[in-house]
N, C-alpha and C positions, 0 to 999 in steps of 0.2 A: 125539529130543533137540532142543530149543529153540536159537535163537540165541542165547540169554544163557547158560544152560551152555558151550554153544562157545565165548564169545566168554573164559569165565573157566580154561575148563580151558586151551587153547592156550599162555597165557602159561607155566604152571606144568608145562606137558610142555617146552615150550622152555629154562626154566630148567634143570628137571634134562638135559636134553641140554647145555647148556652148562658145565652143573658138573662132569657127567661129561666133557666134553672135556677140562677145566682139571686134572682128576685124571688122566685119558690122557697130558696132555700131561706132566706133572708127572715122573709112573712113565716115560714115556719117554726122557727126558731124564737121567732116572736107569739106565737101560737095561733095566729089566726088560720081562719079554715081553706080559705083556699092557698095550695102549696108547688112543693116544686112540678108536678105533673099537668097541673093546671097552669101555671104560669109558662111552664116551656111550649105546650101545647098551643097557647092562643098569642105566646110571639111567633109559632114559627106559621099559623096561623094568618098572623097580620104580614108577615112576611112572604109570604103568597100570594096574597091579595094585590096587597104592595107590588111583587113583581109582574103579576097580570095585567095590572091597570096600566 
């Protein structure tokens, strides 16, 4: 992989970590069980997957 793919994927995996926390934090506040760990985890997750296919 090139440094310019790097340089464009990085932004767009940090994003969805970040959106996933903001929905973690969201749902924890509300109190339900799954939180910010788990939600950042399985956007940046899907955001993987996403960039592979």
């Amino acid at each position: 992989m090139d440094i310019q793919t790097e340089i464009t994927l990085i932004p767009r995996l940090l994003l969805a970590v970040v959106l996933g926390v903001l929905i973690g934090l969201d749902r924890e506040i509300d109190g339900h069980d799954a939180g910010i760990r788990t939600y950042a985890a399985v956007c940046l997750g899907a955001a993987l997957i996403t960039i592979i296919n």
